[in-house]
ZAVEX-989657 format. One line per field, with one value per atom (N, C-alpha, C, O): x, y, z; residue in three letters; residue number from 1. Coordinates in Angstrom, 3 decimals. Example, Ala and Ser with C-alpha at 12.3 -4.5 7.8 and 13.67 -1.06 7.14 Angstrom:
# ZAVEX-989657
c1: (13.190,12.300,13.200,14.236,12.850,13.670,12.900,13.409)
c2: (-5.690,-4.500,-3.300,-3.319,-2.250,-1.060,0.030,1.138)
c3: (7.800,7.800,7.800,8.465,7.080,7.140,7.870,8.039)
aa: (ALA,ALA,ALA,ALA,SER,SER,SER,SER)
i: (1,1,1,1,2,2,2,2)
This chain:
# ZAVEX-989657
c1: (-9.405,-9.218,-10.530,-11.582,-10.520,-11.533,-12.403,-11.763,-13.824,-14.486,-13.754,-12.734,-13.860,-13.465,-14.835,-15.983,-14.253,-15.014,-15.830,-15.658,-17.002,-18.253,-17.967,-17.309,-18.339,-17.978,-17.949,-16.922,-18.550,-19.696,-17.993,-17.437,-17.662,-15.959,-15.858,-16.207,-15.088,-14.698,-13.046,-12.925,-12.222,-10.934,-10.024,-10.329,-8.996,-8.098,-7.172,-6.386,-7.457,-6.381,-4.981,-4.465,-4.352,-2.383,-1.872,-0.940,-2.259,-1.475,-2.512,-2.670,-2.891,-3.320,-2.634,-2.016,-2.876,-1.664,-0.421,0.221,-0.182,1.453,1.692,2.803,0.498,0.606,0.793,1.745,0.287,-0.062,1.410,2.246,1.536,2.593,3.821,4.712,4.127,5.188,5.552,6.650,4.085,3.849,4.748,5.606,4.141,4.283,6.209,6.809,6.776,7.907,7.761,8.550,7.275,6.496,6.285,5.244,6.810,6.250,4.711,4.156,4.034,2.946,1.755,0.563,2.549,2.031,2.445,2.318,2.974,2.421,1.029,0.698,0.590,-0.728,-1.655,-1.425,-2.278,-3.858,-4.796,-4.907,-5.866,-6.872,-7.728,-8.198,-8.092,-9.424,-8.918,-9.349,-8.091,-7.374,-7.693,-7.754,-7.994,-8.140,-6.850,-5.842,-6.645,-5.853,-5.369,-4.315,-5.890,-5.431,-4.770,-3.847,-5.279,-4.383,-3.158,-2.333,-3.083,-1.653,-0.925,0.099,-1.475,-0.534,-0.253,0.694,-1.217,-1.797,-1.985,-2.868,-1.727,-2.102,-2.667,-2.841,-3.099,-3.343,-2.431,-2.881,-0.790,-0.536,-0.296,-0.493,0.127,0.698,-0.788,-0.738,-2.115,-3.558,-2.978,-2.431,-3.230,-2.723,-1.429,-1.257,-0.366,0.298,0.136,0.605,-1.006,-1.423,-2.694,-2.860,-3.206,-4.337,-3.389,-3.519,-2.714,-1.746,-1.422,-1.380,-1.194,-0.492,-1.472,-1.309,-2.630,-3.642,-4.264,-4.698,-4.166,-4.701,-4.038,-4.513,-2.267,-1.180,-1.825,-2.366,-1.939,-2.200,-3.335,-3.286,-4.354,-5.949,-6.314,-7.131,-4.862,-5.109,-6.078,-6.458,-7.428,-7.936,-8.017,-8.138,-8.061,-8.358,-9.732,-10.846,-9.156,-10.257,-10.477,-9.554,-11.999,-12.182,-11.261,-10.846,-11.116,-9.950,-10.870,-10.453,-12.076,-13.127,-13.364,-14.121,-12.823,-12.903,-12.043,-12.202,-10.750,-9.938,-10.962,-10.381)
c2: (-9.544,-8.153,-7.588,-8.132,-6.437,-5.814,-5.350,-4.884,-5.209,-3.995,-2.861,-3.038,-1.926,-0.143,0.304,-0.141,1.299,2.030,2.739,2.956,3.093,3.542,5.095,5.728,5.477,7.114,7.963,8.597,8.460,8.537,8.659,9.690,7.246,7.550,8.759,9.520,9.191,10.222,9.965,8.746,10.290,10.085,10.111,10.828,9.413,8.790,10.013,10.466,10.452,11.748,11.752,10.992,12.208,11.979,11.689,10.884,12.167,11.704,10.214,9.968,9.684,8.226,7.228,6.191,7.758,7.251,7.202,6.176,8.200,8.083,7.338,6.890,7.164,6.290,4.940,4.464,4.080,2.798,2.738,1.870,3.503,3.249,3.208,2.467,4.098,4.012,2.356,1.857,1.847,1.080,-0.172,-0.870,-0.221,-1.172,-1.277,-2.271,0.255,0.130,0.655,0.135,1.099,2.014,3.147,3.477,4.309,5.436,5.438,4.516,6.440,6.809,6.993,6.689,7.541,6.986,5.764,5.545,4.784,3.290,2.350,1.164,3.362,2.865,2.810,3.926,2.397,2.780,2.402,1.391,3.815,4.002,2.907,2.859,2.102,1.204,-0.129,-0.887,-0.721,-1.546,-1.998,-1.269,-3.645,-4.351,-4.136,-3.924,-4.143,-4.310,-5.946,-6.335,-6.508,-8.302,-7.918,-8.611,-6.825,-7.452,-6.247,-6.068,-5.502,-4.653,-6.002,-5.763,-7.136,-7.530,-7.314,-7.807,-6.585,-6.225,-7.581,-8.194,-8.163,-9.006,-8.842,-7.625,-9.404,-9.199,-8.424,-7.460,-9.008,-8.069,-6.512,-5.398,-6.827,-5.206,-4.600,-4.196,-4.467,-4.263,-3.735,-2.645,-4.896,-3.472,-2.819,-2.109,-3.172,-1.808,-0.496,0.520,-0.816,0.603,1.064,2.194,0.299,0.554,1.739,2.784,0.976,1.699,2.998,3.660,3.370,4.222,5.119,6.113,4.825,5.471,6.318,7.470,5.448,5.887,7.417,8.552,6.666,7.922,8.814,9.704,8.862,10.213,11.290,12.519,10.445,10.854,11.807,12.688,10.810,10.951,10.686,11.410,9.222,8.565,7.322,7.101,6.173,4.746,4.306,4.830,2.953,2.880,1.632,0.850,1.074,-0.271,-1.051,-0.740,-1.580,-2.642,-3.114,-3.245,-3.305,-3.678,-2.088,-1.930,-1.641,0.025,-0.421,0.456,-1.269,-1.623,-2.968,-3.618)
c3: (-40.904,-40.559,-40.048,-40.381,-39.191,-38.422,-39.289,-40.233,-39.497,-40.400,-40.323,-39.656,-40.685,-40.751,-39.989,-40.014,-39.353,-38.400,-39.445,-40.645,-38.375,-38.927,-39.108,-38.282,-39.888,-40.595,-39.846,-40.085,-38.917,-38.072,-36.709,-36.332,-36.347,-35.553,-35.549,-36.452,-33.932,-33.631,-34.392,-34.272,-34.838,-35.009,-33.783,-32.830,-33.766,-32.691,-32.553,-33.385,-31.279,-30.653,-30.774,-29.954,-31.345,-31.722,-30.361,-30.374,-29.067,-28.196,-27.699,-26.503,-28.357,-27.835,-29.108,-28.870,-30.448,-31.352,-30.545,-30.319,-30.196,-29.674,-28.508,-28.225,-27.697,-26.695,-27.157,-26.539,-28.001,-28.634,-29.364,-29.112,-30.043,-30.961,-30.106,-30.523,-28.580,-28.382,-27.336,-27.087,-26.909,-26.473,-27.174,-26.633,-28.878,-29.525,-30.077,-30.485,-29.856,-30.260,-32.516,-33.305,-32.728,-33.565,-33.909,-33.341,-34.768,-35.100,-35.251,-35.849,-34.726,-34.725,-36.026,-36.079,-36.871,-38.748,-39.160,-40.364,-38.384,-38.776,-38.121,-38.123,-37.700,-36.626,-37.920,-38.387,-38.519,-39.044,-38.263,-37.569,-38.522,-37.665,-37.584,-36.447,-38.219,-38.655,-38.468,-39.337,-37.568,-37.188,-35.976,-34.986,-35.978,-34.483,-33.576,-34.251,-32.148,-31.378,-31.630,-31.126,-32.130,-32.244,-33.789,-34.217,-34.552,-35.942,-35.668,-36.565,-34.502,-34.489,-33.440,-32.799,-33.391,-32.705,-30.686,-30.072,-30.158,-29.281,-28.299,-28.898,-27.434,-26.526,-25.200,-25.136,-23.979,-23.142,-22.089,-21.470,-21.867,-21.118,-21.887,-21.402,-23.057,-23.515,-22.991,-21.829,-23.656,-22.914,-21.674,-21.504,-20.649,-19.273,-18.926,-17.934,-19.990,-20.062,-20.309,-19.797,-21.642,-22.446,-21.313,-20.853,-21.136,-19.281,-18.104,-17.467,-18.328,-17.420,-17.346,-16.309,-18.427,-19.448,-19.249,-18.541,-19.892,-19.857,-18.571,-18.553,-17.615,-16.509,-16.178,-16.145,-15.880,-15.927,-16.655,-15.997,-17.778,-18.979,-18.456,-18.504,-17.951,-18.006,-16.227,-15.959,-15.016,-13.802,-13.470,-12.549,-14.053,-13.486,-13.323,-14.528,-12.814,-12.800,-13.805,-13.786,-14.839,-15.761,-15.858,-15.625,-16.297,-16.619,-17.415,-18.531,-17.078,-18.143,-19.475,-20.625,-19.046,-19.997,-21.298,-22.256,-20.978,-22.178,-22.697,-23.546,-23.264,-23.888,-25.009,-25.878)
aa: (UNK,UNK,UNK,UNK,UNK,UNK,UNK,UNK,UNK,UNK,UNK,UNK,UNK,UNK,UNK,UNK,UNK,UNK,UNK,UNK,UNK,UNK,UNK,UNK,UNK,UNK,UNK,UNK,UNK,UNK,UNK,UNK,UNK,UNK,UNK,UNK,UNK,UNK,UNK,UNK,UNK,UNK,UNK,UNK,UNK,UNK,UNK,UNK,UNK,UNK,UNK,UNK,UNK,UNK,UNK,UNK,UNK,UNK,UNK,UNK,UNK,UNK,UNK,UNK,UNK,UNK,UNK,UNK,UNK,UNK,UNK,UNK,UNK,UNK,UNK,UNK,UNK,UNK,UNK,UNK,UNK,UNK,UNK,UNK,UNK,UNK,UNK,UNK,UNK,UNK,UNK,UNK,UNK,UNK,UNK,UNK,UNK,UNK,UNK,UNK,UNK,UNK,UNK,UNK,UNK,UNK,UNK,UNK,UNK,UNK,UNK,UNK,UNK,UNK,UNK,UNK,UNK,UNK,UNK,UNK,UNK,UNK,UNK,UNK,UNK,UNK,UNK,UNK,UNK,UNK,UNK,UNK,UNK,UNK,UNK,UNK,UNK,UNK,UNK,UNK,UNK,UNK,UNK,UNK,UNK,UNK,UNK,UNK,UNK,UNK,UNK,UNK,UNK,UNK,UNK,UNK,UNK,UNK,UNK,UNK,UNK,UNK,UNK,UNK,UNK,UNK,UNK,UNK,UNK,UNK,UNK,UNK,UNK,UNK,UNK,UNK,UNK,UNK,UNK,UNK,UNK,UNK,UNK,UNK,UNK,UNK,UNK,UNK,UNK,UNK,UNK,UNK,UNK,UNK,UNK,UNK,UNK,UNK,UNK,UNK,UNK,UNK,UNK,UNK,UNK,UNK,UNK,UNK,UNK,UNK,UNK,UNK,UNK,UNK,UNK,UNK,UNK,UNK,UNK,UNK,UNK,UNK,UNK,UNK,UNK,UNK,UNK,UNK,UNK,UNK,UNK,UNK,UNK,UNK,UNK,UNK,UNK,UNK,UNK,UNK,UNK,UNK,UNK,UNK,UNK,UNK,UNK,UNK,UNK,UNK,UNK,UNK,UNK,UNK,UNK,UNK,UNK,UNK,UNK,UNK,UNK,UNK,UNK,UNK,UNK,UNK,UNK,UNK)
i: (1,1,1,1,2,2,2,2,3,3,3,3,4,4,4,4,5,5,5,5,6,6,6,6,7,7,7,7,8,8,8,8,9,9,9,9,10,10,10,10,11,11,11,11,12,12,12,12,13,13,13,13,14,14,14,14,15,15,15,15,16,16,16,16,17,17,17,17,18,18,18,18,19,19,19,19,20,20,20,20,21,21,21,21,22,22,22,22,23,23,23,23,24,24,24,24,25,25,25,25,26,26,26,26,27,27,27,27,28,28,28,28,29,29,29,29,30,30,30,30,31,31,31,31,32,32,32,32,33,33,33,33,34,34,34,34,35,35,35,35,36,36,36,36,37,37,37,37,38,38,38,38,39,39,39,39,40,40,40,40,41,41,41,41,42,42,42,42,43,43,43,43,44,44,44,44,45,45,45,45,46,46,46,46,47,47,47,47,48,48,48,48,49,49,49,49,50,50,50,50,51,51,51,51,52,52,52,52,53,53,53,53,54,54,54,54,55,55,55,55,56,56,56,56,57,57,57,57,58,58,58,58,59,59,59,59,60,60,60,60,61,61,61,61,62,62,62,62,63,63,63,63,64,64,64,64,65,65,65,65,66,66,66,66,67,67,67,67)
């Protein structure tokens, strides 16, 4: 399992929870915060789905490498 984020973490915005979670097929309070993308089960393509997703949300184009 991942360390836990450093205290110090900004906390994860509800509409980026809700992005991930709806991604994964998931309510949004089954996400915990302090969790690897490899231990939610997270792979490469879902990655540039949620990329995707993201971009849509933000209305900009983003490194794939920020994931």
């Amino acid at each position: 399992m991942a360390p836990a984020l450093p205290s110090r973490a900004a906390p994860v915005p509800p509409w980026l929870t809700a992005l991930f979670a709806d991604s994964l097929g998931t309510p949004p309070s089954s996400l915990p915060p302090d969790v690897s993308f490899g231990d939610l089960g997270i792979e490469s393509i879902l990655l540039i789905e949620l990329l995707h997703k993201l971009e849509a949300h933000l209305g900009r184009p983003l490194e794939p490498t920020l994931l």
